[in-house]
PDB file as gemmi writes it, atoms N, CA and C in Angstrom:
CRYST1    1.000    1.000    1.000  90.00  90.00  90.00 P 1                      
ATOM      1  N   UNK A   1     101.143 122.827  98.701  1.00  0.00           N  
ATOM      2  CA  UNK A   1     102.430 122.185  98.777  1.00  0.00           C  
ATOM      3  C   UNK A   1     103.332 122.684  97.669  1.00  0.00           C  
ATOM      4  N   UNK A   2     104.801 123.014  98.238  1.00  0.00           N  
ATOM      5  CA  UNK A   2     105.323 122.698  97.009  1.00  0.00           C  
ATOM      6  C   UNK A   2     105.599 122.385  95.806  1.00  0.00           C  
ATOM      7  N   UNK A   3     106.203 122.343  95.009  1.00  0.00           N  
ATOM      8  CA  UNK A   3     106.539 121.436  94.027  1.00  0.00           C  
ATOM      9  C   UNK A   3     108.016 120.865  93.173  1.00  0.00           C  
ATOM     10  N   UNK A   4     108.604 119.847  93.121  1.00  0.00           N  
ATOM     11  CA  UNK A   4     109.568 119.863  92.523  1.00  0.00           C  
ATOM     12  C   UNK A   4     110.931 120.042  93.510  1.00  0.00           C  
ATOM     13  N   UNK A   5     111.856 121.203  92.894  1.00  0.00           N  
ATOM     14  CA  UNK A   5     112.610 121.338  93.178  1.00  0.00           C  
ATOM     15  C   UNK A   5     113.220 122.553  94.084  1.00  0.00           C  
ATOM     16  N   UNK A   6     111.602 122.958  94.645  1.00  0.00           N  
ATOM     17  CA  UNK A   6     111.380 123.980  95.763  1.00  0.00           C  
ATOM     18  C   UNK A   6     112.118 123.708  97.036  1.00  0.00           C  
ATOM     19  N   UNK A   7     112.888 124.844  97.270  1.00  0.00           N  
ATOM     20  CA  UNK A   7     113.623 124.294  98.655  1.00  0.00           C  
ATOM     21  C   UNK A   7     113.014 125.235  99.587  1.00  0.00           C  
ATOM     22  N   UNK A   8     113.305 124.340 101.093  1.00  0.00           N  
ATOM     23  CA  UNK A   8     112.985 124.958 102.065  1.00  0.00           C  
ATOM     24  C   UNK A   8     113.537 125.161 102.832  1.00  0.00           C  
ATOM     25  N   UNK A   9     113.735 126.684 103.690  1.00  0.00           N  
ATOM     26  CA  UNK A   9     114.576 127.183 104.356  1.00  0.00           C  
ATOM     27  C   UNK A   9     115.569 126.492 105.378  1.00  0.00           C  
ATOM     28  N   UNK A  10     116.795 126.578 105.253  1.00  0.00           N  
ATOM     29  CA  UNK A  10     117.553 125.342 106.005  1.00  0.00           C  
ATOM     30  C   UNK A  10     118.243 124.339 105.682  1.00  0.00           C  
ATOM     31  N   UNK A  11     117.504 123.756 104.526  1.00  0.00           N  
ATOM     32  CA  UNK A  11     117.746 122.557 104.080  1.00  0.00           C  
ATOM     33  C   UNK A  11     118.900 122.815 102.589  1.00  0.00           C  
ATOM     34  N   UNK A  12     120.119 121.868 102.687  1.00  0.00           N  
ATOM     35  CA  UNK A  12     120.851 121.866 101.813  1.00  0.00           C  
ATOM     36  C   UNK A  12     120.657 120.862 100.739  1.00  0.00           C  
ATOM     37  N   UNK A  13     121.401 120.794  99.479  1.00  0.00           N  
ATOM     38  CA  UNK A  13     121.010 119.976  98.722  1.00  0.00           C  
ATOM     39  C   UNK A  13     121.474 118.375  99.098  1.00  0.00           C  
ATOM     40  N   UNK A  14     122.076 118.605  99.782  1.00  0.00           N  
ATOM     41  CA  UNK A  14     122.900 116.639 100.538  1.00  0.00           C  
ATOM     42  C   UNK A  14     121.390 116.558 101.462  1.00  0.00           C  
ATOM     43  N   UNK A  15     121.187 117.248 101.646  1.00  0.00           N  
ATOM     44  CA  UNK A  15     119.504 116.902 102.595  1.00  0.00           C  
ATOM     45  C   UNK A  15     118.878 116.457 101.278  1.00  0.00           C  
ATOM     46  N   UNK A  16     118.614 117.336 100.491  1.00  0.00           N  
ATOM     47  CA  UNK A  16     117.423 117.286  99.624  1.00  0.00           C  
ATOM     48  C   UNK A  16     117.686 115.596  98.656  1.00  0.00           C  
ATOM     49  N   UNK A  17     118.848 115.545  98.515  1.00  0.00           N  
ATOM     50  CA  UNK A  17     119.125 114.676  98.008  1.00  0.00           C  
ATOM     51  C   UNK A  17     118.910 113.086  98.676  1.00  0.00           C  
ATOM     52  N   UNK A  18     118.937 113.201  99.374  1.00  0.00           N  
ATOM     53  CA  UNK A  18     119.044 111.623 100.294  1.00  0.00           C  
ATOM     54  C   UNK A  18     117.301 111.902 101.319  1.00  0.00           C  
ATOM     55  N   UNK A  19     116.711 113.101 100.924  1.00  0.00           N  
ATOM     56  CA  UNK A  19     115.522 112.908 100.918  1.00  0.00           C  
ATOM     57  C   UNK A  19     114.606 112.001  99.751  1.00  0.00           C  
ATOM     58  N   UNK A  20     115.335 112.831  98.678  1.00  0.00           N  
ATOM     59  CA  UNK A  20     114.907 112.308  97.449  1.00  0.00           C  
ATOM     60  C   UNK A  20     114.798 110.502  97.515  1.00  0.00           C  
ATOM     61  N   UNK A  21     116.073 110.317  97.727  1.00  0.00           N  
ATOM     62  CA  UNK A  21     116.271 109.009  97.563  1.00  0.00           C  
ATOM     63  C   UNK A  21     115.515 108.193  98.936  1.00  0.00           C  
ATOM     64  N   UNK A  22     114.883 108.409  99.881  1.00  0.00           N  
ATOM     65  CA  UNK A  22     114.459 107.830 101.154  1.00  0.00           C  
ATOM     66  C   UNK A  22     112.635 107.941 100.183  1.00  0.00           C  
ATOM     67  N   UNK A  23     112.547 108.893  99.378  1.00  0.00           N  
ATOM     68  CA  UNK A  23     110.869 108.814  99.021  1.00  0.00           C  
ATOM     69  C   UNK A  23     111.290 107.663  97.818  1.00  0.00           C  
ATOM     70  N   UNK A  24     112.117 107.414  97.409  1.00  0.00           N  
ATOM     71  CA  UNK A  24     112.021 106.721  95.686  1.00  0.00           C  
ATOM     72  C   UNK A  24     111.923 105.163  96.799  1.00  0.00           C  
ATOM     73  N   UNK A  25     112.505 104.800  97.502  1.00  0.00           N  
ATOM     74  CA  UNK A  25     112.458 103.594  98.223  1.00  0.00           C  
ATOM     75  C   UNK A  25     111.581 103.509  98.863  1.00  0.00           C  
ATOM     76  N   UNK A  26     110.428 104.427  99.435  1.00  0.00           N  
ATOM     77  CA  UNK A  26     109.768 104.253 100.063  1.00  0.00           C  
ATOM     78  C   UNK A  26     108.508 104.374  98.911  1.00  0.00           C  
ATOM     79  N   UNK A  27     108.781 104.830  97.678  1.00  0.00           N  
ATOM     80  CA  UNK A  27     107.706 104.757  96.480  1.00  0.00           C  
ATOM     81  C   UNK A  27     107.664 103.393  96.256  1.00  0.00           C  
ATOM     82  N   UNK A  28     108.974 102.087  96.243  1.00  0.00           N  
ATOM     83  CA  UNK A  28     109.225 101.136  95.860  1.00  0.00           C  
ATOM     84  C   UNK A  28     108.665 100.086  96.514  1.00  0.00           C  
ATOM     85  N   UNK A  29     108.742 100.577  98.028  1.00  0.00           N  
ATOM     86  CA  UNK A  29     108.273  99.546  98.795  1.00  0.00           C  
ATOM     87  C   UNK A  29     106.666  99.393  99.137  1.00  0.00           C  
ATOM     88  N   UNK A  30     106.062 100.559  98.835  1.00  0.00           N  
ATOM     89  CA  UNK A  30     104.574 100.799  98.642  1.00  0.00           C  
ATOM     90  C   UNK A  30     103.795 100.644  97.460  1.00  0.00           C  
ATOM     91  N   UNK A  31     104.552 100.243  96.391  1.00  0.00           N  
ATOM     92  CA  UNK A  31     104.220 100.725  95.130  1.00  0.00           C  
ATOM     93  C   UNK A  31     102.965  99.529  94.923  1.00  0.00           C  
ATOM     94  N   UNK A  32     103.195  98.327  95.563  1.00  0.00           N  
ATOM     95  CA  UNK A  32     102.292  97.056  94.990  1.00  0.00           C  
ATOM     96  C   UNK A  32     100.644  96.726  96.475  1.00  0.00           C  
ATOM     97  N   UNK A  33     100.935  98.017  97.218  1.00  0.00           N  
ATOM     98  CA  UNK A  33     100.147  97.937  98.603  1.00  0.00           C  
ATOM     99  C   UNK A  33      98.513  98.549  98.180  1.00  0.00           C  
ATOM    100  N   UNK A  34      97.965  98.129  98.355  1.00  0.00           N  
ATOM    101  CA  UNK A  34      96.691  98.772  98.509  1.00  0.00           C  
ATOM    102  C   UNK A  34      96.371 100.230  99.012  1.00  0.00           C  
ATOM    103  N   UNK A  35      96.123 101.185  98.027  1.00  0.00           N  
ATOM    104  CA  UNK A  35      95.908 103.039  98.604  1.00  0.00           C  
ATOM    105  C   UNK A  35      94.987 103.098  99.564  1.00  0.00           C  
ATOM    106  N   UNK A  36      93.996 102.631  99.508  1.00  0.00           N  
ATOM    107  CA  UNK A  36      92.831 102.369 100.466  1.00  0.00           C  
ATOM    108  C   UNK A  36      93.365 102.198 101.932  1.00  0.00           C  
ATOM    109  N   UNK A  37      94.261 101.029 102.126  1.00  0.00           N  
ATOM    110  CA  UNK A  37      94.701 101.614 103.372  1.00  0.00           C  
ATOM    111  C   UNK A  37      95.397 102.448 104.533  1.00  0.00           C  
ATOM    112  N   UNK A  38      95.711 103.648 103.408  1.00  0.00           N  
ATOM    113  CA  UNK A  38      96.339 104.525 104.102  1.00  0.00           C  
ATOM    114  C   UNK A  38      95.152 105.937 103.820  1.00  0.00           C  
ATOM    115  N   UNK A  39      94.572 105.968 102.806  1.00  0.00           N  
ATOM    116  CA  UNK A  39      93.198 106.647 102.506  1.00  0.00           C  
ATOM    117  C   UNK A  39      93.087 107.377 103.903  1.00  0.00           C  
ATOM    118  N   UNK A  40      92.504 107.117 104.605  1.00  0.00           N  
ATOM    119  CA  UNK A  40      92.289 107.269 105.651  1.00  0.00           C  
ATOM    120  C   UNK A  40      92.784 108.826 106.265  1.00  0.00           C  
ATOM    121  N   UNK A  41      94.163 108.871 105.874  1.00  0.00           N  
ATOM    122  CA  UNK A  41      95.075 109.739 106.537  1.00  0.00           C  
ATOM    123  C   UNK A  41      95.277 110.860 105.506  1.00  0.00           C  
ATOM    124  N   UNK A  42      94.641 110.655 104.232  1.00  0.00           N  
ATOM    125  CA  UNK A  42      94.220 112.121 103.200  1.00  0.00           C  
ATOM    126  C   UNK A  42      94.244 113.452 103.390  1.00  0.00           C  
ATOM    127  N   UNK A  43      92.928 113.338 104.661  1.00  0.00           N  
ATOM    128  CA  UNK A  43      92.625 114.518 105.164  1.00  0.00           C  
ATOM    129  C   UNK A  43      93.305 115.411 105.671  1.00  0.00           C  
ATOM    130  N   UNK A  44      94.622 114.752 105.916  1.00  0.00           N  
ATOM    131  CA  UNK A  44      95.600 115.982 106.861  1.00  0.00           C  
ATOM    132  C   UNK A  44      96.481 116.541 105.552  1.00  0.00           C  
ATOM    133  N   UNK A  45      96.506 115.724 104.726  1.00  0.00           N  
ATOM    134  CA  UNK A  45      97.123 116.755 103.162  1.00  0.00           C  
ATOM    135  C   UNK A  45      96.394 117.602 102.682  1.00  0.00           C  
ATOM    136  N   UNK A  46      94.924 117.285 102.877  1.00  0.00           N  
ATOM    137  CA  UNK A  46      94.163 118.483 102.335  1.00  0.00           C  
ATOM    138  C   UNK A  46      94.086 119.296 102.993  1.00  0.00           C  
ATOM    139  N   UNK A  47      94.033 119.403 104.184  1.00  0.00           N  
ATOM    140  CA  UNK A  47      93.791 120.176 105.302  1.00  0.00           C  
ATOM    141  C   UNK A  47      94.843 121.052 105.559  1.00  0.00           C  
ATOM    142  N   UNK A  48      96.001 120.412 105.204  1.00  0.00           N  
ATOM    143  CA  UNK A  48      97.625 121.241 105.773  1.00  0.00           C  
ATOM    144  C   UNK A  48      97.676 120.944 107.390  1.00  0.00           C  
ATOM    145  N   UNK A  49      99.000 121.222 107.456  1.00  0.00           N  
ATOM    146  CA  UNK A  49      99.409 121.280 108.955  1.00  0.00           C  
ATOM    147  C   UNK A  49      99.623 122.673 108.901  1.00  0.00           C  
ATOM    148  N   UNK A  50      98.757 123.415 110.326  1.00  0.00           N  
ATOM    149  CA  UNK A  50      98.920 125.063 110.503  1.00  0.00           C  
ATOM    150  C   UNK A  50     100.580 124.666 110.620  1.00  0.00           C  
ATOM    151  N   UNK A  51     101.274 126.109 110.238  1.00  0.00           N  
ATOM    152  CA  UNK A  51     102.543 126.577 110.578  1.00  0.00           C  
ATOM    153  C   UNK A  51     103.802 125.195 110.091  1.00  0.00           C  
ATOM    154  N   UNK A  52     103.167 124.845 109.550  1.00  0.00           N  
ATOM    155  CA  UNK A  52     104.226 123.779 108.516  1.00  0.00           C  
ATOM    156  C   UNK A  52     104.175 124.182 107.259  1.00  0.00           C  
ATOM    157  N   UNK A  53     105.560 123.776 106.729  1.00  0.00           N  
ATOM    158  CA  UNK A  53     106.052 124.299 105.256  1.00  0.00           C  
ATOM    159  C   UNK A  53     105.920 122.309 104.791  1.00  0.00           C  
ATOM    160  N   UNK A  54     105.733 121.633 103.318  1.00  0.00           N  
ATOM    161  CA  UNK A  54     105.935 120.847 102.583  1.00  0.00           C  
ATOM    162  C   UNK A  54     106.447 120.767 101.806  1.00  0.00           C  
ATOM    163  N   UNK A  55     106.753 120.443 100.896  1.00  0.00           N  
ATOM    164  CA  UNK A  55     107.298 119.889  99.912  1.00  0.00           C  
ATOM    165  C   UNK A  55     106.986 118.443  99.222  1.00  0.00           C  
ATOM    166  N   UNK A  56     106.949 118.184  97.801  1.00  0.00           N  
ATOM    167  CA  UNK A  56     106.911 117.098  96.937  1.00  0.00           C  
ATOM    168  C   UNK A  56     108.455 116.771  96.632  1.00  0.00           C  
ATOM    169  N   UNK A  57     108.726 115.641  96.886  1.00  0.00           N  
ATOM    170  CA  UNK A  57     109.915 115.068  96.157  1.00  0.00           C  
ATOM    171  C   UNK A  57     109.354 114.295  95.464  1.00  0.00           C  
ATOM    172  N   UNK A  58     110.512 114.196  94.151  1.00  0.00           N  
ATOM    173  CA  UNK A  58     110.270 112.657  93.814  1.00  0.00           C  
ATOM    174  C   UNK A  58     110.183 111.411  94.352  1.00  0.00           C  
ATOM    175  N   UNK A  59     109.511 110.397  93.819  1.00  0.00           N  
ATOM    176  CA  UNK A  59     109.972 109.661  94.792  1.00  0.00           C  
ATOM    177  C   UNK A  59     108.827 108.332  93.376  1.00  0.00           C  
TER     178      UNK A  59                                                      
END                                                                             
């Protein structure tokens, strides 16, 4: 994956930006939830999606 402030082809910074801000709210609203129950779904980060690009935002 990515990291940071890596962009990906296409995407402008008014994207990147109000991406940013859709992960910090969605960091906010998960922040007090149990990891365990999404655990589960790990494997496809480790694994990658063939022929998909990622990225880390903040968040």
């Amino acid at each position: 994956m990515r990291q940071g402030c890596a962009r990906l082809p296409g995407l402008g910074r008014a994207t990147w930006q109000g991406l940013t801000e859709e992960a910090e709210k969605l960091s906010a609203l998960l922040a007090n939830r149990d990891p365990a129950v999404h655990g589960r779904h790990g494997h496809w980060l480790d694994k990658g999606i063939p022929g998909a690009e990622s990225a880390i935002v903040k968040g």
